[in-house]
PQR file with spaces between the fields and no chain letter, atoms N, CA, C, O and H, PARSE charges and radii, in Angstrom:
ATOM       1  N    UNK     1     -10.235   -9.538    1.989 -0.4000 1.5000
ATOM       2  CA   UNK     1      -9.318  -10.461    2.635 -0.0000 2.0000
ATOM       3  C    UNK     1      -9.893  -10.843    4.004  0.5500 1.7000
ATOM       4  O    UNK     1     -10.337  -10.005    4.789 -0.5500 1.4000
ATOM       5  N    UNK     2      -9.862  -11.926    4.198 -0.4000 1.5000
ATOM       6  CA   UNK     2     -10.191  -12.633    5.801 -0.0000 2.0000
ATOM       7  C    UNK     2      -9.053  -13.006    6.592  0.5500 1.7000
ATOM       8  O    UNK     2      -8.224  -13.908    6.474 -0.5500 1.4000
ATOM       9  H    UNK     2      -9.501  -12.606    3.560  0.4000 1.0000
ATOM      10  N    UNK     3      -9.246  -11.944    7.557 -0.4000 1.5000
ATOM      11  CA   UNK     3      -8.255  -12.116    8.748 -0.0000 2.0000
ATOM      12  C    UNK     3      -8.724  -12.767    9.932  0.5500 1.7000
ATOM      13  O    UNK     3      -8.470  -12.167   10.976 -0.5500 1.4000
ATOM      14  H    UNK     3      -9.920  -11.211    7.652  0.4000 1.0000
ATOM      15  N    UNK     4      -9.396  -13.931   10.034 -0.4000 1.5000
ATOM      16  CA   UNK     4     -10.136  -14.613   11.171 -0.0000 2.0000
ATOM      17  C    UNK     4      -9.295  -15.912   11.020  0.5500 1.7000
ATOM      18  O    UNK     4      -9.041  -16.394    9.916 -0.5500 1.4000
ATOM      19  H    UNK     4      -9.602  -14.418    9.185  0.4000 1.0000
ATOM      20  N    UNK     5      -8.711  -16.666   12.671 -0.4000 1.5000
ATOM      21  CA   UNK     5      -8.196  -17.895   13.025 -0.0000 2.0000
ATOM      22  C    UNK     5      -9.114  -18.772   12.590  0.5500 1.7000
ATOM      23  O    UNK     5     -10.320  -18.608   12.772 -0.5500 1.4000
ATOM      24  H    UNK     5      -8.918  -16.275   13.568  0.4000 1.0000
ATOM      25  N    UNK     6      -8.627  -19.718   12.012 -0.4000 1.5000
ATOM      26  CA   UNK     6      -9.402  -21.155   11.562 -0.0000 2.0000
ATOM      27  C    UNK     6      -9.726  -21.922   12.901  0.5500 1.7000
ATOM      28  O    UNK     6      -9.061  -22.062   13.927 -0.5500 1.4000
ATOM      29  H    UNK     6      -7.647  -19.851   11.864  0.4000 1.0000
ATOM      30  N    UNK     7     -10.584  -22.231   12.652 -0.4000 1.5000
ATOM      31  CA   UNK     7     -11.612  -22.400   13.751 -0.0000 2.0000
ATOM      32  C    UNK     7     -12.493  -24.335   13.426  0.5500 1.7000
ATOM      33  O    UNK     7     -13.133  -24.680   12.433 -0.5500 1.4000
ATOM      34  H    UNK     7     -11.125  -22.118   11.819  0.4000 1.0000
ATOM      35  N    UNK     8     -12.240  -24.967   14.362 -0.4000 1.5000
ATOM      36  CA   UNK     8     -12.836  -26.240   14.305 -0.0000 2.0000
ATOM      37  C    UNK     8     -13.636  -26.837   15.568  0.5500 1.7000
ATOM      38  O    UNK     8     -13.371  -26.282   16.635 -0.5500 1.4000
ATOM      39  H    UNK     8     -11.720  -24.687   15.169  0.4000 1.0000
ATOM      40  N    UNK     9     -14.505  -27.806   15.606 -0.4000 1.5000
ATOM      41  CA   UNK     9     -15.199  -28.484   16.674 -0.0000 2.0000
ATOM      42  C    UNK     9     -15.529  -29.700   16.353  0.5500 1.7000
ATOM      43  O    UNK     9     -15.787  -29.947   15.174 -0.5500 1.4000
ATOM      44  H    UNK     9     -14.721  -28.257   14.739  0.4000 1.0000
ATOM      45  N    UNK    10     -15.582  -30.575   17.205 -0.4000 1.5000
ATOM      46  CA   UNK    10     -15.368  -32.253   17.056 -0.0000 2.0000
ATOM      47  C    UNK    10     -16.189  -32.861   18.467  0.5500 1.7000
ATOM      48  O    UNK    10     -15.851  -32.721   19.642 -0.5500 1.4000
ATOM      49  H    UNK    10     -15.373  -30.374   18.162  0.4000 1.0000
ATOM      50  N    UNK    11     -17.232  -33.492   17.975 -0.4000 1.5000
ATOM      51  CA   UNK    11     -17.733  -33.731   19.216 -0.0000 2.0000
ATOM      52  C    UNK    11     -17.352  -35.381   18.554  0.5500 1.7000
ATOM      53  O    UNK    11     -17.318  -35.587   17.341 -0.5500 1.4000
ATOM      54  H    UNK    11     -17.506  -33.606   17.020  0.4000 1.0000
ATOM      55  N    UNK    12     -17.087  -36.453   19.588 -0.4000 1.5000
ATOM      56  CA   UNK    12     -17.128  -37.984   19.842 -0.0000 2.0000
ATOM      57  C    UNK    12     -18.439  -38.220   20.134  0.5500 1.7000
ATOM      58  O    UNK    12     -18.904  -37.559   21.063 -0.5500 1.4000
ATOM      59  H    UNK    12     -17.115  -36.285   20.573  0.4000 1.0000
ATOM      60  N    UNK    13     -19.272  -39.123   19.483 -0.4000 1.5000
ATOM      61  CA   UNK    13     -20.432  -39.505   19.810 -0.0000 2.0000
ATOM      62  C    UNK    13     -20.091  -41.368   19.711  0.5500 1.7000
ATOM      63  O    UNK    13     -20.819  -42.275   19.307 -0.5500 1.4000
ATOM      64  H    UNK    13     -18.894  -39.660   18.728  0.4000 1.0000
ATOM      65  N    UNK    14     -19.330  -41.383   20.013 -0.4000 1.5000
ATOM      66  CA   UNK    14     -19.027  -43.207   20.338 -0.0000 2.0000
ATOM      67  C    UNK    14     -19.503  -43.541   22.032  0.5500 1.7000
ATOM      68  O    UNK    14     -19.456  -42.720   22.948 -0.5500 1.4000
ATOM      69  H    UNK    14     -18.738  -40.646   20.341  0.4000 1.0000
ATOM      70  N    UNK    15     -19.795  -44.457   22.094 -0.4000 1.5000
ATOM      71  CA   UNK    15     -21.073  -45.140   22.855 -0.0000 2.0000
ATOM      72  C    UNK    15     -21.923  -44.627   23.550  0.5500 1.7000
ATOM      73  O    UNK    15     -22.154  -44.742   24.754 -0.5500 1.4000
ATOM      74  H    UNK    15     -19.833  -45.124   21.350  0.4000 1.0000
ATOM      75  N    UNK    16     -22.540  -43.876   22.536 -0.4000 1.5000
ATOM      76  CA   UNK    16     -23.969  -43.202   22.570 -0.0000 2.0000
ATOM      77  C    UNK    16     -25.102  -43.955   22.571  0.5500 1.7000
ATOM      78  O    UNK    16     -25.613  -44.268   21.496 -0.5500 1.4000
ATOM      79  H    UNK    16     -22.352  -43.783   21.558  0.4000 1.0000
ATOM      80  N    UNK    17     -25.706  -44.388   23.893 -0.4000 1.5000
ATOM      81  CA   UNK    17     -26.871  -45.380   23.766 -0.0000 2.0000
ATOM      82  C    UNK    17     -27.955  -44.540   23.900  0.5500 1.7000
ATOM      83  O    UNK    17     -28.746  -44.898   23.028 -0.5500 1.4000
ATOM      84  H    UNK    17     -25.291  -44.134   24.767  0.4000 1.0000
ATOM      85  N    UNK    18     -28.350  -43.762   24.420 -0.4000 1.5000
ATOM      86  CA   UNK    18     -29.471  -42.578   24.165 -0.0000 2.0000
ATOM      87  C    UNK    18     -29.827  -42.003   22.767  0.5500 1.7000
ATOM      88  O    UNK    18     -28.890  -41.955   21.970 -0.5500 1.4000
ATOM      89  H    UNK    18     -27.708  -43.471   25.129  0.4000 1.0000
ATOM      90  N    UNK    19     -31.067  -41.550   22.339 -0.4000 1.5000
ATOM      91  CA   UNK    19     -31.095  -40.893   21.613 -0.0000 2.0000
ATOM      92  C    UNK    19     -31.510  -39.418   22.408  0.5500 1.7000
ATOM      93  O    UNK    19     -32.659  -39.123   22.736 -0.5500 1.4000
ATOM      94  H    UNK    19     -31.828  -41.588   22.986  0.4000 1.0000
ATOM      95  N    UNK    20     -30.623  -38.803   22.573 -0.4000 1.5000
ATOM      96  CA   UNK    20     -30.679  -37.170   22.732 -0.0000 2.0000
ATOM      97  C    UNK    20     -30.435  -36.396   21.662  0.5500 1.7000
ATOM      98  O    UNK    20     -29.881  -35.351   22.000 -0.5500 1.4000
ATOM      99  H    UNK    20     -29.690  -39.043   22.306  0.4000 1.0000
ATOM     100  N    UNK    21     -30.630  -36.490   20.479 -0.4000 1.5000
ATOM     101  CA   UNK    21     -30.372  -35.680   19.388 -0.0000 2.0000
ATOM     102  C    UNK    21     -31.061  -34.204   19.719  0.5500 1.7000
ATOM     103  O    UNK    21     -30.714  -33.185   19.122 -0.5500 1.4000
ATOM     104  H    UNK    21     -31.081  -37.339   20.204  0.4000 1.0000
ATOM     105  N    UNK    22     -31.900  -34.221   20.565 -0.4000 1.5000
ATOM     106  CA   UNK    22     -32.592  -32.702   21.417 -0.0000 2.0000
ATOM     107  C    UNK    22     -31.256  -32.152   21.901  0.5500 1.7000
ATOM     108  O    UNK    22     -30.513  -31.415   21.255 -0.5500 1.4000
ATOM     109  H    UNK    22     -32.182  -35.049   21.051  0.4000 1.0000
ATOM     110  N    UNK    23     -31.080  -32.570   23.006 -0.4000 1.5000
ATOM     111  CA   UNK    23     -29.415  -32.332   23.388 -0.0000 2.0000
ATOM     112  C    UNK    23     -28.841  -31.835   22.992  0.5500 1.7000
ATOM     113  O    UNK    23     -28.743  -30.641   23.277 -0.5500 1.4000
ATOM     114  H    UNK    23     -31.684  -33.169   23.531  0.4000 1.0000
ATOM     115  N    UNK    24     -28.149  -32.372   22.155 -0.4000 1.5000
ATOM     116  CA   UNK    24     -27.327  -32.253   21.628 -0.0000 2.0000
ATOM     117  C    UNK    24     -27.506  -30.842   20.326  0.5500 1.7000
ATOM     118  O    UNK    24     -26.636  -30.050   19.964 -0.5500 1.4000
ATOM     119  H    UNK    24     -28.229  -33.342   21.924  0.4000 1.0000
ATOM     120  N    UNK    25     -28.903  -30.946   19.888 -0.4000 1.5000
ATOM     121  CA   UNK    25     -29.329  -29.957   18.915 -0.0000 2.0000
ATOM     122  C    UNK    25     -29.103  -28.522   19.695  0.5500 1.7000
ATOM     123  O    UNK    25     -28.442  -27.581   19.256 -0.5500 1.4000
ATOM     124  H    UNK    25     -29.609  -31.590   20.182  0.4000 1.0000
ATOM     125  N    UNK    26     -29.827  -28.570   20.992 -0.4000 1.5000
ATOM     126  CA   UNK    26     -29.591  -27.330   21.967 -0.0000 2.0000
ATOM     127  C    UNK    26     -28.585  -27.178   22.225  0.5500 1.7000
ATOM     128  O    UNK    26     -28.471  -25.957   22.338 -0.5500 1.4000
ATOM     129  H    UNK    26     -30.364  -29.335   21.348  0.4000 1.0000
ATOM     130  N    UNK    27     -27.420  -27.755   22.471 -0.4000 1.5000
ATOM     131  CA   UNK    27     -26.101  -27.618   22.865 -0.0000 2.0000
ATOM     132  C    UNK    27     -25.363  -27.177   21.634  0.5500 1.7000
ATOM     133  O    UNK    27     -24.668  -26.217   21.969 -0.5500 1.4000
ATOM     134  H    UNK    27     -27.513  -28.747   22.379  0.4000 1.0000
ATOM     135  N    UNK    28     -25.236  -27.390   20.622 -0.4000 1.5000
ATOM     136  CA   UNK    28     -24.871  -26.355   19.286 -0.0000 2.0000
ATOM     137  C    UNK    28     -25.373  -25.199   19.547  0.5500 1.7000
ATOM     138  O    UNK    28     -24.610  -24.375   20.051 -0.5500 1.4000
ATOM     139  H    UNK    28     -25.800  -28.169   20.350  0.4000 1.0000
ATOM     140  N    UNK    29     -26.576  -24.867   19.323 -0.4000 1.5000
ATOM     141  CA   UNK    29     -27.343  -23.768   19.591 -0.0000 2.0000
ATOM     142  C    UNK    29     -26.561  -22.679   20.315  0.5500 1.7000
ATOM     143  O    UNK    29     -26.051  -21.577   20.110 -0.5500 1.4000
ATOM     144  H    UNK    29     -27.196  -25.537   18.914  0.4000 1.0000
ATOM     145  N    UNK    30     -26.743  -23.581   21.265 -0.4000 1.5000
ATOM     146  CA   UNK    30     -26.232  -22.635   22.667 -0.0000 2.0000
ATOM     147  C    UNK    30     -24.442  -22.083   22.184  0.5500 1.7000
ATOM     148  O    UNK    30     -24.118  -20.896   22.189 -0.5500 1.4000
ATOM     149  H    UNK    30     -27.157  -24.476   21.431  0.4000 1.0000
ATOM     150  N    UNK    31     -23.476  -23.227   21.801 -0.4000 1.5000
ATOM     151  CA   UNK    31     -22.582  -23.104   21.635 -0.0000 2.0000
ATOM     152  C    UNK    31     -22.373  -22.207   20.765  0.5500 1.7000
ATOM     153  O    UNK    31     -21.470  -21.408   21.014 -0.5500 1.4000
ATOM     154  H    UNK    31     -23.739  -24.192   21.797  0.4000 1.0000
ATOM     155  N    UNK    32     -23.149  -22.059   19.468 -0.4000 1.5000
ATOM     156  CA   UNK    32     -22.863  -20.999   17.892 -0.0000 2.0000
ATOM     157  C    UNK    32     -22.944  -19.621   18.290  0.5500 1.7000
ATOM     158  O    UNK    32     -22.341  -18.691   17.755 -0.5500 1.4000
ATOM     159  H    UNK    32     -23.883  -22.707   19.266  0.4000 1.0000
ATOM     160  N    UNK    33     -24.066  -19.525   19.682 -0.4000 1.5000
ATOM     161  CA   UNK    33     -24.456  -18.327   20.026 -0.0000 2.0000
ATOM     162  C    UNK    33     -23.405  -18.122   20.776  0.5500 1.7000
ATOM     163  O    UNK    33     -22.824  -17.064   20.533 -0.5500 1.4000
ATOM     164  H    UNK    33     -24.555  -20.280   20.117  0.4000 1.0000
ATOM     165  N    UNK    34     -22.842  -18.951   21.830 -0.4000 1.5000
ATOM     166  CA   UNK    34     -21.637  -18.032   22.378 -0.0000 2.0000
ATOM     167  C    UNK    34     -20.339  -17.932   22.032  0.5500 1.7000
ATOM     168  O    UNK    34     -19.562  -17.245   22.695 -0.5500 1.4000
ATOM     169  H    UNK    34     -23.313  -19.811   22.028  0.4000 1.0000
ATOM     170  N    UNK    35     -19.807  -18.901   20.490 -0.4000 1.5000
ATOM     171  CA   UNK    35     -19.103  -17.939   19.919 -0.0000 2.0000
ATOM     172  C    UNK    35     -18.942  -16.582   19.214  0.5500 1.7000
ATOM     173  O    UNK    35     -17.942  -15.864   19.192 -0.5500 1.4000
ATOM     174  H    UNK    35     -20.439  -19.459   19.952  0.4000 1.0000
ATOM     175  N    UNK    36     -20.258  -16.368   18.585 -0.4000 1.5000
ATOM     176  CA   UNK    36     -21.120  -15.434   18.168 -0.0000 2.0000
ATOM     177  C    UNK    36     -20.926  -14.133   19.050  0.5500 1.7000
ATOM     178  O    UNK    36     -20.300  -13.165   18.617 -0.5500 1.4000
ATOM     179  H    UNK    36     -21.070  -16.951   18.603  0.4000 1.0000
ATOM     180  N    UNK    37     -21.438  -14.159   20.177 -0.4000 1.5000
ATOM     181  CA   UNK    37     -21.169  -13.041   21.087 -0.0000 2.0000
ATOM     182  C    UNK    37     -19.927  -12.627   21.419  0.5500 1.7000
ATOM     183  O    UNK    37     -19.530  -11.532   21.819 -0.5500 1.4000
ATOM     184  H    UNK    37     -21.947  -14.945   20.529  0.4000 1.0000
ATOM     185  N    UNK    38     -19.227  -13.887   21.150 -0.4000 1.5000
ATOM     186  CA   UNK    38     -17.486  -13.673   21.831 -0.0000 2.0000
ATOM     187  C    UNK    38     -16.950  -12.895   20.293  0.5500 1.7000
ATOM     188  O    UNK    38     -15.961  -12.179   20.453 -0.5500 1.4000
ATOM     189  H    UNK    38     -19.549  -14.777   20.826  0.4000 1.0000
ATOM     190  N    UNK    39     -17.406  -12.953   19.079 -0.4000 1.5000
ATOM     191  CA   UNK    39     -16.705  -12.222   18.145 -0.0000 2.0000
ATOM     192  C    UNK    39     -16.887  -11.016   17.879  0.5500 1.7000
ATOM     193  O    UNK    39     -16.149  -10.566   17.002 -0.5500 1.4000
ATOM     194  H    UNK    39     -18.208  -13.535   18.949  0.4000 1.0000
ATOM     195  N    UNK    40     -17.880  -10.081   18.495 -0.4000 1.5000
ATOM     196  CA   UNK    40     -18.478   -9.151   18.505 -0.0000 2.0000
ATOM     197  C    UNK    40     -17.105   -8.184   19.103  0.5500 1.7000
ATOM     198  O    UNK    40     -17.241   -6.977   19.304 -0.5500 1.4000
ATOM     199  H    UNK    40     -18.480  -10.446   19.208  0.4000 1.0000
């Protein structure tokens, strides 16, 4: 049985004139890892 809160993320990428897909790739990254640590 899974007892873990449902959990979502939504980023807006509307008027995005850059391509930073780097960015943005690192900024997941970064983000997965510090939910990651926070569930520990």
């Amino acid at each position: 049985m899974i007892n873990e809160q449902p959990f979502a993320v939504s980023f807006d990428m509307d008027g995005v004139v850059a391509d930073n897909i780097s960015y943005h790739f690192d900024a997941w990254r970064q983000f997965v890892w510090q939910i990651w640590l926070s569930s520990e």
